[in-house]
Steps between C-alpha positions, in 0.01 A plus 500: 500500500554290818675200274796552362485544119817689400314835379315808632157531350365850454125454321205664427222495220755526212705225574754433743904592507723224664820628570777214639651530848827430330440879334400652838788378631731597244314892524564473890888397449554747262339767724741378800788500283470845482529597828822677615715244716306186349792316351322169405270210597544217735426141369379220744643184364221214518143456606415690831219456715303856321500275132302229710231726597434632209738785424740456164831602507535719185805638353698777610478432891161579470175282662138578372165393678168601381187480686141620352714686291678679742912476502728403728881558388815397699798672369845321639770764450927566546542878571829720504691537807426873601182516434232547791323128474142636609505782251587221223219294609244765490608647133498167416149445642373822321686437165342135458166660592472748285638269205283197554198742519557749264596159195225299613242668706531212715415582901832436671391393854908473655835538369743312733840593459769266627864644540705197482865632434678804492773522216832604581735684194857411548709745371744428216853464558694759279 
């Protein structure tokens, strides 16, 4: 699927299964969400140069390309202060894997994971 049509196809003598990007995304944010020190999603506010070469910007700080059916995800994320940053990144790698693959069967060529904040609980004044 070199164009960009908005859905993975998965087909064989049967039929075929389309499943949207907008799901695979939502199965990869979900996944990341679930990692210890993840404490949400960053948002890029207006058209960047990745939208005009062909990536969409889905929801949940999440961007999907797909390539001869192959999946690139790029997972833009605000983590906990005290949290080791690398060891984020890779359970978030792993996590969004092992979702995307194990919901769609789709071959997940990279999962990029962007650390773009670092949240920082103030403590309540008593």
């Amino acid at each position: 699927m070199g164009e960009h049509k908005g859905y993975i196809r998965n087909a064989d003598a049967k039929g075929s299964v389309n499943i949207s990007e907008d799901v695979v995304a939502t199965i990869a944010s979900n996944a990341a969400s679930e990692v210890e020190g993840v404490t949400g999603f960053y948002y890029s506010q207006g058209k960047d140069i990745t939208s005009m070469i062909g990536k969409r910007h889905l929801p949940r700080g999440i961007k999907l390309t797909v390539t001869d059916g192959a999946v690139t995800l790029d997972v833009y994320i605000v983590v906990d202060i005290g949290f080791s940053v690398n060891e984020i990144g890779e359970k978030v790698q792993k996590a969004v894997i092992a979702a995307v693959v194990d919901a769609t069967g789709a071959k997940v060529d990279e999962v990029n994971v962007h650390i773009c904040g670092v949240s920082i609980k103030k403590a309540k004044k008593q």
